[in-house]
DRENLUMBA-185957 format. One record per residue (C-alpha): residue number from 0; x, z, y. Coordinates in pm, 1 decimal, padded with zeros to 6 digits. Layout:
N
NODE, NUM, X, Z, Y
...
END
This chain:
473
NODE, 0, 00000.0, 00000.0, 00000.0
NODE, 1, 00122.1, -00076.8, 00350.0
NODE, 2, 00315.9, 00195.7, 00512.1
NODE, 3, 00364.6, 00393.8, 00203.5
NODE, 4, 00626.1, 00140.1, 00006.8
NODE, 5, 00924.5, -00040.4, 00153.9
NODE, 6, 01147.6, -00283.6, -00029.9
NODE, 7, 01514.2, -00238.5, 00083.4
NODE, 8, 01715.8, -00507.4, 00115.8
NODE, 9, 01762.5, -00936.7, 00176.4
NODE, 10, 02072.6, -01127.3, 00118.0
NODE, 11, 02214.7, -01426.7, 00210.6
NODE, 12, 02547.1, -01608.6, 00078.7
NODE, 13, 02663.3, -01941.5, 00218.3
NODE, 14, 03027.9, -02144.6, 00090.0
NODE, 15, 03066.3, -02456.0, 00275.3
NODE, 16, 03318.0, -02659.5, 00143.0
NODE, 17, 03389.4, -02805.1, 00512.9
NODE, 18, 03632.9, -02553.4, 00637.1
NODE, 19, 03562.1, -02635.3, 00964.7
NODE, 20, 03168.5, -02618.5, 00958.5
NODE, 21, 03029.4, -02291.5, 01108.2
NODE, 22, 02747.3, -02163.1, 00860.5
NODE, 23, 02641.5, -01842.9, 01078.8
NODE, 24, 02317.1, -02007.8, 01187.4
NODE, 25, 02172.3, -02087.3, 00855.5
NODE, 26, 02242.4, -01759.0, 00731.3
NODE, 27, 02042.4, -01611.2, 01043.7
NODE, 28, 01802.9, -01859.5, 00958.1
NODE, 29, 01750.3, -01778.1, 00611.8
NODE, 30, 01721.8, -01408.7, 00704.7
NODE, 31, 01455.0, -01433.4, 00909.4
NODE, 32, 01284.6, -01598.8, 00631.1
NODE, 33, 01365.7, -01276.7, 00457.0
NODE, 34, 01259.4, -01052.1, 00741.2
NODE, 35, 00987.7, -00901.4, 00538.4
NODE, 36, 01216.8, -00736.6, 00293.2
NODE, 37, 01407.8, -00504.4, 00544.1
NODE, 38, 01342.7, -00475.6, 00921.6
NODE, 39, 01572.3, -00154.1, 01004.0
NODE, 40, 01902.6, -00358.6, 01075.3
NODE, 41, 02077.1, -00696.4, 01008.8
NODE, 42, 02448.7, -00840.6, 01017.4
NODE, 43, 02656.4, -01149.5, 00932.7
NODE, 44, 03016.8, -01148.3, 00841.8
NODE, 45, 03190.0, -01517.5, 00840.6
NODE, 46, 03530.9, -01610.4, 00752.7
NODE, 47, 03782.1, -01949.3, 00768.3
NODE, 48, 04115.3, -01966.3, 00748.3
NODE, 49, 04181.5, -02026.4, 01118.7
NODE, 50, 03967.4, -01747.6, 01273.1
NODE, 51, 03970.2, -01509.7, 00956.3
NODE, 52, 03687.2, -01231.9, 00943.3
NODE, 53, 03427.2, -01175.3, 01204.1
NODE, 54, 03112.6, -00943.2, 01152.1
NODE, 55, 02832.8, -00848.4, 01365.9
NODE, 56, 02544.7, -00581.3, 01265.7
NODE, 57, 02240.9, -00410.9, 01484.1
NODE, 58, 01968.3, -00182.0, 01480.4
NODE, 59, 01661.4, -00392.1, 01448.1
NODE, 60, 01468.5, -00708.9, 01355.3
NODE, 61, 01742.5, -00982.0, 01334.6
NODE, 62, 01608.0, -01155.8, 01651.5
NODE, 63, 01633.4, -00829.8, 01813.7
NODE, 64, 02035.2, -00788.1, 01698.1
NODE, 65, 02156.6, -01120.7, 01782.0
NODE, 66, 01919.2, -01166.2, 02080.6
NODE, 67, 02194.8, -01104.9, 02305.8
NODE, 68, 02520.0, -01223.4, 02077.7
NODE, 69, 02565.0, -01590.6, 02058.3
NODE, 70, 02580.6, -01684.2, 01651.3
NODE, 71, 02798.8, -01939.2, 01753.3
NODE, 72, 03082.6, -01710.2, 01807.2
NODE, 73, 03050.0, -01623.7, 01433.5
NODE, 74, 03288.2, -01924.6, 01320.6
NODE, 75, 03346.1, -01939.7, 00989.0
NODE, 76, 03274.6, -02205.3, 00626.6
NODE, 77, 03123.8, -01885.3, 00439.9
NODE, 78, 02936.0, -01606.2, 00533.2
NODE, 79, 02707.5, -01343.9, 00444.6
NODE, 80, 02435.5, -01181.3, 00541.5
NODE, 81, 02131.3, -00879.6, 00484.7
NODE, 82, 01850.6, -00753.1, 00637.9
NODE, 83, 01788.0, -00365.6, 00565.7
NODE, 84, 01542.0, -00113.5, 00481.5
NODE, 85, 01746.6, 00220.1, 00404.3
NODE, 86, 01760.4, 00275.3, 00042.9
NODE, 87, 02049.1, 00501.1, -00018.5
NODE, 88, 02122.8, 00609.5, 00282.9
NODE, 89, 02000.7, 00702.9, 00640.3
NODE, 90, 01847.6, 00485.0, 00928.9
NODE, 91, 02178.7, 00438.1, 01156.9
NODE, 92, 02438.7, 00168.2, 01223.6
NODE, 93, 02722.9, 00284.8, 01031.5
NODE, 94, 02486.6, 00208.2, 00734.1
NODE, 95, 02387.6, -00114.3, 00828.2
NODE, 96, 02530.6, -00436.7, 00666.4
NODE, 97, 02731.8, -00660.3, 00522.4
NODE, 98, 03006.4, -00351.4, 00450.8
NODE, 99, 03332.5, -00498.1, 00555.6
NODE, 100, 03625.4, -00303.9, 00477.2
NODE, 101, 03893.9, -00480.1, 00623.8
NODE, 102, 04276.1, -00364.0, 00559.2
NODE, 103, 04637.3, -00487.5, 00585.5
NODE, 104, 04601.9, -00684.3, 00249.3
NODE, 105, 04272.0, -00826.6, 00268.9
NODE, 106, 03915.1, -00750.5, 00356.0
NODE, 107, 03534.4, -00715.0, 00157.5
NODE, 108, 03286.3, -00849.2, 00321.4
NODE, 109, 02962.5, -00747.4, 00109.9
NODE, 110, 02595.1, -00752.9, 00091.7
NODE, 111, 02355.9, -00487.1, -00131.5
NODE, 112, 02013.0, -00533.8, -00247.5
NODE, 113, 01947.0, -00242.6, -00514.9
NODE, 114, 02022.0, 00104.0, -00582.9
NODE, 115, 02292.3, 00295.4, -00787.0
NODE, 116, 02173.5, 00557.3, -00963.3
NODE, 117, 02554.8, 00719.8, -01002.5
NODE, 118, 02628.9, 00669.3, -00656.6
NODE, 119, 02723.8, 01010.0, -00643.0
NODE, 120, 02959.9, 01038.7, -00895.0
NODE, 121, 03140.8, 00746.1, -00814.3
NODE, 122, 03180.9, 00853.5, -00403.4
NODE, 123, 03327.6, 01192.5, -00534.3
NODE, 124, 03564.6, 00998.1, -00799.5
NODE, 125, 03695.1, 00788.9, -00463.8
NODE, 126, 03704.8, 01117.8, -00262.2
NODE, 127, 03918.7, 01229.3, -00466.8
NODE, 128, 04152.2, 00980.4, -00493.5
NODE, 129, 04129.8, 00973.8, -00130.9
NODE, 130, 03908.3, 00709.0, 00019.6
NODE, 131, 03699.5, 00829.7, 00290.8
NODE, 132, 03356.6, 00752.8, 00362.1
NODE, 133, 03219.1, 00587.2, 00708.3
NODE, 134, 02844.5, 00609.0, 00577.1
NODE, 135, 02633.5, 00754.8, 00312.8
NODE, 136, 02536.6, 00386.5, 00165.1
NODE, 137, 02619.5, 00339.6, -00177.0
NODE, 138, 02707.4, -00028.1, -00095.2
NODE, 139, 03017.7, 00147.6, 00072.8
NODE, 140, 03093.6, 00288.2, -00268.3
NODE, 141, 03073.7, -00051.6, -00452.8
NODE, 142, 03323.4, -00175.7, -00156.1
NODE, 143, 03585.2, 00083.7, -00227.7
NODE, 144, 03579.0, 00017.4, -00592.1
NODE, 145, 03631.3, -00317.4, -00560.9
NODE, 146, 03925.6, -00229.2, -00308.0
NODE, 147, 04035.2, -00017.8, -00583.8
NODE, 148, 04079.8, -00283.4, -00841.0
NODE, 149, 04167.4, -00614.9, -00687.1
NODE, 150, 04398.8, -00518.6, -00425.3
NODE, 151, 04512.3, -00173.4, -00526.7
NODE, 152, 04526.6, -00251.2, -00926.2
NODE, 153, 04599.6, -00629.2, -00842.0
NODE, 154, 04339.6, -00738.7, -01078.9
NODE, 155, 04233.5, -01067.3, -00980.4
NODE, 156, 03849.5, -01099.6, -00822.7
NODE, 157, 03649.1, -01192.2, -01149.5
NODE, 158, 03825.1, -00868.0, -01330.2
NODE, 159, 03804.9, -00637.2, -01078.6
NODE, 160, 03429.5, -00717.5, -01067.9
NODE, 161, 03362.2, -00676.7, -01415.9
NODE, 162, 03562.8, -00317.8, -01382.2
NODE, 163, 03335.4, -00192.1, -01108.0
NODE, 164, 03050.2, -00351.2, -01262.6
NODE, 165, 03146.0, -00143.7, -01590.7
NODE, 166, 03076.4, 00166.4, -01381.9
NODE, 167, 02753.1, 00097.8, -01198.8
NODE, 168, 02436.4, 00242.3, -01337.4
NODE, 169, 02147.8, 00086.8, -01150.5
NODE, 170, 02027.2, -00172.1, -00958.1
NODE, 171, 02231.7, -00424.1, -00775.0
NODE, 172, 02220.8, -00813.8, -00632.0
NODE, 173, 02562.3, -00870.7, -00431.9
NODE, 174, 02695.9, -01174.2, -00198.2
NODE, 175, 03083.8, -01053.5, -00159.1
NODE, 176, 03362.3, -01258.0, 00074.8
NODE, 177, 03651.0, -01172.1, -00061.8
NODE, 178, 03985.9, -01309.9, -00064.7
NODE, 179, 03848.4, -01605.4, 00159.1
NODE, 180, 03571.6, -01704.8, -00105.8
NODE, 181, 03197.1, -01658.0, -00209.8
NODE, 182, 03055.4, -01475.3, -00522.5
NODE, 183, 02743.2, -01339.0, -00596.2
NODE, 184, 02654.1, -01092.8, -00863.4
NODE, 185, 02349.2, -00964.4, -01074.3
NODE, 186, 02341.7, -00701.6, -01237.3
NODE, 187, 02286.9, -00730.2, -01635.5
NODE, 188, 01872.3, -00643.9, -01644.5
NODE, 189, 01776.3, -00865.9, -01337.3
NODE, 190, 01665.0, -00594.6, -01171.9
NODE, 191, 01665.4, -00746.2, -00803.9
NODE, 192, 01654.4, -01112.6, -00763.6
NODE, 193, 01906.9, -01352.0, -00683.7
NODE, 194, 01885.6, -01697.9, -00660.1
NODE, 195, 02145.1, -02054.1, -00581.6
NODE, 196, 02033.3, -02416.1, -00387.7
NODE, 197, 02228.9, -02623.3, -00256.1
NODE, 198, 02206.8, -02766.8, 00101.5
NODE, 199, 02435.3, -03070.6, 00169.9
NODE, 200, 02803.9, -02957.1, 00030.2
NODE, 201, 02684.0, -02605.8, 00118.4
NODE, 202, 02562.4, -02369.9, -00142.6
NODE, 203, 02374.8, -02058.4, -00065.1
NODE, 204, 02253.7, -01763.0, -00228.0
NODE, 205, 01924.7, -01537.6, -00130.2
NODE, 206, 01707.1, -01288.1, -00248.2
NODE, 207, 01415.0, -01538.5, -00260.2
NODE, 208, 01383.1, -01930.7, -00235.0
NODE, 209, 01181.5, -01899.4, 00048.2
NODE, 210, 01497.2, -01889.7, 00225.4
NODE, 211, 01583.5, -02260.6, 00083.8
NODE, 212, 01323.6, -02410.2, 00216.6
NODE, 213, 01355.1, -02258.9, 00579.0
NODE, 214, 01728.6, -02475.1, 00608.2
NODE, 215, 01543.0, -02781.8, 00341.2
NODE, 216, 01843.4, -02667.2, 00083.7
NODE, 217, 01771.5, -02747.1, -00273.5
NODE, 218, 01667.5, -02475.2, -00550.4
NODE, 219, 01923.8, -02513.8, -00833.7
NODE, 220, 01812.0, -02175.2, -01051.0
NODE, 221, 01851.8, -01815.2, -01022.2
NODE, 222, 02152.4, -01622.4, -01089.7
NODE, 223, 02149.6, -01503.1, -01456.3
NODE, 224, 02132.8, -01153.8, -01534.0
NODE, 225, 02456.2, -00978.8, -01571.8
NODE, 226, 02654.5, -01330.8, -01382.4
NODE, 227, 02886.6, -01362.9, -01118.5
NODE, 228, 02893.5, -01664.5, -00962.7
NODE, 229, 03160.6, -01874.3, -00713.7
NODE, 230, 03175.1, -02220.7, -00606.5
NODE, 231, 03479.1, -02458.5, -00585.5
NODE, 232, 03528.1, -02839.1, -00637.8
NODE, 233, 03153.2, -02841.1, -00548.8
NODE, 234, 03053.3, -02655.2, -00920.0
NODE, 235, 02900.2, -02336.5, -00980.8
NODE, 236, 03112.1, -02185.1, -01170.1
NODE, 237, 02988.7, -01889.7, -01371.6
NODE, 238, 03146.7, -01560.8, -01560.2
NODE, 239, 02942.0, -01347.6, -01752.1
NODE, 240, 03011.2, -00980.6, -01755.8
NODE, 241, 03039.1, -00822.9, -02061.7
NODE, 242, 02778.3, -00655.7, -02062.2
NODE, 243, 02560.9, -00930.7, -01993.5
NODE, 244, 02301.6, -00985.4, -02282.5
NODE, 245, 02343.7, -00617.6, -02435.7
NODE, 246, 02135.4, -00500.0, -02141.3
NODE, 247, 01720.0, -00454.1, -02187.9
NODE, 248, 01581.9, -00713.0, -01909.4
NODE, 249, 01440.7, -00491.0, -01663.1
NODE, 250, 01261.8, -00739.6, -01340.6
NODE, 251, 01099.0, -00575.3, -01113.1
NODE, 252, 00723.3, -00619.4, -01135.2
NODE, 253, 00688.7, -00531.0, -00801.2
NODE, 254, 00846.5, -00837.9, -00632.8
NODE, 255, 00567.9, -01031.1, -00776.6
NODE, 256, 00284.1, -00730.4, -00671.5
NODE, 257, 00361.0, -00727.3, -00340.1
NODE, 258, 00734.2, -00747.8, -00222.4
NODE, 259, 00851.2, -01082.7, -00236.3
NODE, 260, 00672.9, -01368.6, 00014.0
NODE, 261, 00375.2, -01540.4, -00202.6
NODE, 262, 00567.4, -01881.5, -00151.9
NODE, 263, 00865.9, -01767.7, -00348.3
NODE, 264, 00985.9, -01812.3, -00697.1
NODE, 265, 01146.4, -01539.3, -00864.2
NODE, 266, 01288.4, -01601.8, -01200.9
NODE, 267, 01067.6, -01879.6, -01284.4
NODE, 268, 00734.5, -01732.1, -01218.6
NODE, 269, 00559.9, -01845.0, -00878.1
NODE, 270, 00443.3, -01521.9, -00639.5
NODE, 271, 00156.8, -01677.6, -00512.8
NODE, 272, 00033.8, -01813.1, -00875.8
NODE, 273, 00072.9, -01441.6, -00985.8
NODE, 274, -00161.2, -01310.9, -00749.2
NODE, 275, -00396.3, -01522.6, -00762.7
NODE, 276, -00383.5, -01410.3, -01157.8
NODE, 277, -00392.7, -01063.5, -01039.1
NODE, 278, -00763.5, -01110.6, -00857.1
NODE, 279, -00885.9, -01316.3, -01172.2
NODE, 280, -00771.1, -00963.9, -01418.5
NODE, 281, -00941.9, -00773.2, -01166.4
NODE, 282, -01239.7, -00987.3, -01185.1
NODE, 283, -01243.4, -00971.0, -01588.2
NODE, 284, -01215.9, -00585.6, -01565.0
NODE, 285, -01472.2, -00490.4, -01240.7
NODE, 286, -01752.3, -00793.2, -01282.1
NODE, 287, -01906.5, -00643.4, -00888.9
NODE, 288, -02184.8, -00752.1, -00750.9
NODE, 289, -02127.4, -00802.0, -00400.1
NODE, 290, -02178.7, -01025.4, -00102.2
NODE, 291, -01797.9, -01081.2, -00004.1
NODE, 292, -01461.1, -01035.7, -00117.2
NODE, 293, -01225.1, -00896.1, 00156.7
NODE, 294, -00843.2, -00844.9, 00102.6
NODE, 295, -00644.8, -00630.3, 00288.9
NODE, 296, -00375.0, -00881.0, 00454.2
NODE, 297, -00170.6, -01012.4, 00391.9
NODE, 298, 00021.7, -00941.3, 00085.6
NODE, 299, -00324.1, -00934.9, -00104.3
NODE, 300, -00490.9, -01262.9, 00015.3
NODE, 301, -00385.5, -01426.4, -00281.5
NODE, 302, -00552.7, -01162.0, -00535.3
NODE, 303, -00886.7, -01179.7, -00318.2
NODE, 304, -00902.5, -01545.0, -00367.1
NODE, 305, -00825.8, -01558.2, -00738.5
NODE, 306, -01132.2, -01276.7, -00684.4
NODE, 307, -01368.0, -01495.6, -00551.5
NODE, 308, -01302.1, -01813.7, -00720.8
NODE, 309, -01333.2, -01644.4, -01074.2
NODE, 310, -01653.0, -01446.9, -00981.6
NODE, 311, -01801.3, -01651.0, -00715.4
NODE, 312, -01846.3, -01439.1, -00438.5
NODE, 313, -01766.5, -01589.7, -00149.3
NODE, 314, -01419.6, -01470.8, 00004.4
NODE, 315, -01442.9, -01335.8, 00374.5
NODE, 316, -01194.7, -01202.9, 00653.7
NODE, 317, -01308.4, -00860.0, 00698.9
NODE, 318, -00989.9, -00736.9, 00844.5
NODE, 319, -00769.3, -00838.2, 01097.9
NODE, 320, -00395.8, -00793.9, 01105.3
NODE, 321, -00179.0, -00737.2, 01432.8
NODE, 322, 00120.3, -00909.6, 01336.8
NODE, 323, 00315.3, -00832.0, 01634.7
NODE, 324, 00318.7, -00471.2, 01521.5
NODE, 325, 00655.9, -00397.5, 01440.9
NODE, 326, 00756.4, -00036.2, 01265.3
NODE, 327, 00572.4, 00232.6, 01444.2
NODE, 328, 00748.5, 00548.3, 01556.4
NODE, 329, 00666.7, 00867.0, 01421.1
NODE, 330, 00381.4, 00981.4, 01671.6
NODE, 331, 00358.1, 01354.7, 01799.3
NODE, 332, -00020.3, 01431.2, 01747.8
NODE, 333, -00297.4, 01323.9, 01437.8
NODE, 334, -00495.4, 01097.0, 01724.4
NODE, 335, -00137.8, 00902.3, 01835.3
NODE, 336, -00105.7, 00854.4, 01427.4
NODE, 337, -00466.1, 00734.2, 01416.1
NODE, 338, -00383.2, 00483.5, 01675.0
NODE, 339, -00066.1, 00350.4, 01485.9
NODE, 340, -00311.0, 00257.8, 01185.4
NODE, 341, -00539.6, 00126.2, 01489.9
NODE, 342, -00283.1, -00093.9, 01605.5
NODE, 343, -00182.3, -00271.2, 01256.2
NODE, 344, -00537.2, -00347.3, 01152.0
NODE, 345, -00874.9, -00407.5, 01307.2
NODE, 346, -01183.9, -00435.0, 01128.0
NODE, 347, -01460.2, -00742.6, 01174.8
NODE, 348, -01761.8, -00544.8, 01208.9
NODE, 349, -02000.9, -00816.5, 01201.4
NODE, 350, -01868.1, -00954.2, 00856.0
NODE, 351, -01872.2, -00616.8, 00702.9
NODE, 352, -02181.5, -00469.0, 00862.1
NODE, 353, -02499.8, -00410.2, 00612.9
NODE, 354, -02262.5, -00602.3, 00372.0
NODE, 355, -02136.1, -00474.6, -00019.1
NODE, 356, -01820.3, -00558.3, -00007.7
NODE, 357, -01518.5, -00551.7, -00314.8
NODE, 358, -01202.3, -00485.5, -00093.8
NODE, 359, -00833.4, -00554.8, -00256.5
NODE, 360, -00495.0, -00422.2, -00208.4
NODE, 361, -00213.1, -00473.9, -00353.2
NODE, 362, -00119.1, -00061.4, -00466.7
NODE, 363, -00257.7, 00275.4, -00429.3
NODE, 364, 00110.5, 00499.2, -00351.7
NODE, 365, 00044.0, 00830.8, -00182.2
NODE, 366, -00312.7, 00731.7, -00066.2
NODE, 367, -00308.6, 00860.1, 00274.8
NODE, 368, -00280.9, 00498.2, 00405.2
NODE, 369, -00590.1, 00380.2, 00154.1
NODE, 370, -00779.6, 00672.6, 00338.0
NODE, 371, -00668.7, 00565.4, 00652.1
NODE, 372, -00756.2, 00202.8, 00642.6
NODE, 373, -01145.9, 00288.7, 00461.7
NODE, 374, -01236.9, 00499.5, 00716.9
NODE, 375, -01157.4, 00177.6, 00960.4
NODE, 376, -01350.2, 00012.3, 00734.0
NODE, 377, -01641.1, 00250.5, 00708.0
NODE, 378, -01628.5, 00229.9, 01092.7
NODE, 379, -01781.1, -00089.8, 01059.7
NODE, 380, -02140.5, 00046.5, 00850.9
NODE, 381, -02093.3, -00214.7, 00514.9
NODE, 382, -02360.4, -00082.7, 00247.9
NODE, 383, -02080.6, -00042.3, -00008.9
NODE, 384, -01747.3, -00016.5, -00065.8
NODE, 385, -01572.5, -00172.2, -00437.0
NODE, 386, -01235.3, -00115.2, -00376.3
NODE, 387, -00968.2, -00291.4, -00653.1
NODE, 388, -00602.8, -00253.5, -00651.7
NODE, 389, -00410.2, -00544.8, -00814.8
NODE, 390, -00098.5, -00238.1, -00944.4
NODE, 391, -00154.8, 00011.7, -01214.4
NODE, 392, -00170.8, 00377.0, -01115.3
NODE, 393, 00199.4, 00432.7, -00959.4
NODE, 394, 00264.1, 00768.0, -01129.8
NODE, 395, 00634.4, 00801.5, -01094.8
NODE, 396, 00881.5, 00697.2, -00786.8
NODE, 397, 01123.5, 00407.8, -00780.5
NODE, 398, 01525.9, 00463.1, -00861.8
NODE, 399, 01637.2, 00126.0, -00803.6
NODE, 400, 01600.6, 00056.5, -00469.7
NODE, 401, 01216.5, 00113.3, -00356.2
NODE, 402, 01097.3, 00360.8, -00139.2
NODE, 403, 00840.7, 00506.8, -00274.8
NODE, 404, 00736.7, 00897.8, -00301.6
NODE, 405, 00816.7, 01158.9, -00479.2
NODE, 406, 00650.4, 01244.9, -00781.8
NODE, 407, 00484.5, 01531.6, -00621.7
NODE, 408, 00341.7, 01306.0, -00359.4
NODE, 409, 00196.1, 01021.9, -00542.1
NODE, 410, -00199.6, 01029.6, -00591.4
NODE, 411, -00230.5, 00900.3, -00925.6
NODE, 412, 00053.3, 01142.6, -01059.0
NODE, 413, -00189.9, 01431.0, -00930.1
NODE, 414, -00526.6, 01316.7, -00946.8
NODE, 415, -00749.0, 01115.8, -01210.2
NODE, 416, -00929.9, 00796.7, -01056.6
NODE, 417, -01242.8, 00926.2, -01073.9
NODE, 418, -01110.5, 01248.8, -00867.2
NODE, 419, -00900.7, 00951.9, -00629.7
NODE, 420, -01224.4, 00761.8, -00581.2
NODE, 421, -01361.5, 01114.1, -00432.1
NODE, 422, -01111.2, 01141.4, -00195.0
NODE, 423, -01160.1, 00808.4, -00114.5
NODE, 424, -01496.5, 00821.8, -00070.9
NODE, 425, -01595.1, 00483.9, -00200.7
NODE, 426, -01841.0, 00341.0, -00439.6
NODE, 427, -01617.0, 00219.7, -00669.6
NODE, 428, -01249.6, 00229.3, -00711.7
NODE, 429, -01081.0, 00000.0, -00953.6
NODE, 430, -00656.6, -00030.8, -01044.1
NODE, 431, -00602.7, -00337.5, -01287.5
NODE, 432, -00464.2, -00229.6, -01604.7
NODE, 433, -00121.9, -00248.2, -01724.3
NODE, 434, -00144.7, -00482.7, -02001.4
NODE, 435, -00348.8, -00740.8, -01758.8
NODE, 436, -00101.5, -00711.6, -01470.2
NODE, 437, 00130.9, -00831.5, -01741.8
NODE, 438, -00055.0, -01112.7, -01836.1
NODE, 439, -00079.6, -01207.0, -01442.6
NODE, 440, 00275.4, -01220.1, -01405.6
NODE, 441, 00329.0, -01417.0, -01724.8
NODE, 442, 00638.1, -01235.7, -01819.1
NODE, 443, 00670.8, -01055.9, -02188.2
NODE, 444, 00614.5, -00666.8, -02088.2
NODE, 445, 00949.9, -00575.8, -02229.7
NODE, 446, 01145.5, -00772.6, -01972.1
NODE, 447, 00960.9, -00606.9, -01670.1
NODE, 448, 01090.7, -00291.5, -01537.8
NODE, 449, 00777.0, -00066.8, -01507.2
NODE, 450, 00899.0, 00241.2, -01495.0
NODE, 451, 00649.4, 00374.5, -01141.1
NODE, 452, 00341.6, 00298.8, -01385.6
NODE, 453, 00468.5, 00362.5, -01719.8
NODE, 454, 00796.0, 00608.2, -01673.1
NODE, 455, 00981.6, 00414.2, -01911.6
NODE, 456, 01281.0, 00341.3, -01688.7
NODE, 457, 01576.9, 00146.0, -01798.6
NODE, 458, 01840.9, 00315.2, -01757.3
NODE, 459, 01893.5, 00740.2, -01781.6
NODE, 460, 01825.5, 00909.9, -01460.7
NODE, 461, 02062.9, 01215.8, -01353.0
NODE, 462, 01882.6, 01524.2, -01361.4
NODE, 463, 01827.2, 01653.4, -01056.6
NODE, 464, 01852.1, 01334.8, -00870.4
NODE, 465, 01551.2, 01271.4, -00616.0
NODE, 466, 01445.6, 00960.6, -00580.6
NODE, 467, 01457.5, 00777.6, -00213.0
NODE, 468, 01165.4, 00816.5, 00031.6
NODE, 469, 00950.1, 00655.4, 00320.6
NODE, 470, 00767.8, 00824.7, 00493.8
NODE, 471, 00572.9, 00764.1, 00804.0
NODE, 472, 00257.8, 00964.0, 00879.0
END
């Protein structure tokens, strides 16, 4: 549900094999086409051989950070990029990225999408030995490590990859400039995506192909699970780590639920198709009788209309969605939070009024946003409320780079449905069920990492380890 649930990270890898073409602008380009996975801070760091490293990050939308620095000035043939949401990690510059570490033998230039579980284990290992620590991101960590092997062990790139690789536990999709070149990395169970096009003699890497076709660059496929990838003589070339294949596939269901944009692909399996899929389960399950079907925009416009077109009910625009609203700040008093909510959506009271209407989201996380919203809704007098939501009870938090809740806080860890539909105070409430939201996504069950609905998670958890939070009241 809006508000409650954040996805954490974009990322953005271009190799030109022109060393003298700046590729700066179509990473910022292919950010803002990932905006919507991260809107705390963004950076690009570029390299050639004649200017070496530059980097630039900011607080902010990426229109907001480079509204005042000229791209231009970030010449370079390969580059990377991200757009953040804090995942491990507080909201402030020094954790902003790409990391750069840059040193008298060489620099790391990297971008993070993910989450690593053993984070802390591995920033006390490099205490230790000595490193010290600019941030609290655990992208900083993965730096250092890498630091630790290629120029400090003098393995070469592809080795000292699969060494740090050896010790992450988690989540993690990487674009790394190191040594003057381009990899990208995934880690063994596909957690976050990662996908390659080509553009020209440019290659590029993103979290989503949506950022292809903002710069017309060609799909080629998505980064294997457990692959690191680099590009020379125009190839791909590929390495598998070794643990690559011995790993449990583990995709995140919720990229195709809610995170990624609806006109991405993500391993194969088209967003928008799997939404729609998601309103025709809900259909099968909660055969309403009503007089429209209104989604709550815009990540569940998709469900809505697979809705309507499997049950016939005609699909309507109840709600209106502000979408120059950026984050809100946390406001002092309850009516300044009312206001935020205010501010984000606006009901249409004459297609809701004296109407029964089935209204769809995309997930039910703490439920004080759901309440939020219906009372808008109520606002507006329709006769009845059916209210569907195309994810299964989330009864568990996220340890690979969502933020989510804690246990404590979720609804559906602490309340039945019929006691959430109470709270709710609607006339129905509805969640799809786990084995349908499988059969949306088209994906065998075992390859989808469900651990929020099912707390079957795919790797061990530390004990006492508390998984990352949003919160915004």
């Amino acid at each position: 549900m809006h508000g409650e649930m954040e996805d954490k990270c974009g990322i953005v890898g271009i190799h030109s094999s022109d060393d003298s073409k700046n590729v700066a602008p179509f990473v910022y380009y292919c950010l803002y086409a990932l905006q919507h996975r991260g809107q705390e801070s963004a950076g690009i760091a570029s390299f050639n051989s004649k200017e070496g490293l530059k980097y630039y990050c900011g607080m902010g939308l990426i229109t907001d950070v480079f509204r005042d620095y000229e791209i231009q000035n970030l010449e370079g043939s390969m580059a990377v990029g991200h757009v953040r949401y804090s995942t491990t990690g507080q909201s402030k510059l020094e954790n902003s990225q790409p990391f750069v570490i840059d040193f008298g033998d060489g620099f790391i230039a990297m971008a993070h999408n993910g989450d690593i579980v053993n984070s802390e284990e591995l920033r006390n290992e490099l205490i230790n030995e000595g490193f010290y620590f600019r941030s609290d991101s655990d992208s900083e960590v993965i730096c250092y490590m890498l630091k630790r092997e290629h120029y400090d062990n003098k393995k070469d790139v592809l080795d000292a990859i699969e060494a740090v690789c050896k010790k992450l536990v988690g989540s993690y999709a990487l674009t790394i400039l190191i040594d003057g070149d381009l990899y990208g990395v995934r880690d063994p169970m596909g957690i976050k995506p990662l996908a390659i096009a080509k553009r020209g003699e440019d290659f590029i890497l993103a979290s989503e192909t949506v950022a292809f076709d903002v710069v017309n660059a060609e799909y080629i496929r998505d980064v294997v699970p457990g692959e690191i990838v680099h590009f020379e003589n125009d190839e791909v070339n590929s390495h598998m780590l070794e643990s690559a294949g011995k790993c449990k596939l583990s995709h995140c269901m919720f990229e195709y639920v809610y995170f990624a944009r609806p006109d991405s692909t993500i391993d194969g399996i088209n967003v928008y198709e799997t939404r729609v899929h998601i309103g025709e389960q809900l259909h099968k399950l909660y055969p309403i009788d009503a007089d429209f079907v209104i989604p709550v925009p815009d990540s569940s416009i998709p469900a809505a209309i697979g809705y309507a077109r499997a049950s016939g009910i005609p699909y309507g625009e109840g709600l209106i969605k502000n979408r120059y609203v950026g984050r809100t700040f946390i406001m002092p008093t309850q009516e300044e939070r009312e206001l935020a909510v205010r501010l984000k959506l606006n009901p249409i009271k004459s297609a809701i009024k004296g109407k029964k209407i089935i209204l769809i989201d995309d997930s039910i996380v703490r439920g004080t946003t759901s309440k939020k919203l219906l009372d808008l809704v109520k606002e507006a007098e329709p006769a009845e409320i059916h209210f569907l939501v195309g994810c299964p009870p989330v009864i568990s938090p996220c340890y690979y780079g969502v933020a989510m809740a804690t246990k404590k806080e979720l609804i559906a860890a602490n309340y039945s449905v019929e006691e959430i539909k109470n709270q709710l105070k609607v006339d129905s409430l509805g969640y799809i069920t786990l084995e349908a939201l499988v059969e949306a996504i088209g994906m065998p069950e075992e390859n989808l990492c469900l651990g929020c609905v099912n707390e079957k998670y795919p790797t061990e958890i530390p004990e006492g380890l508390e998984a990352e939070t949003y919160y915004k009241p």
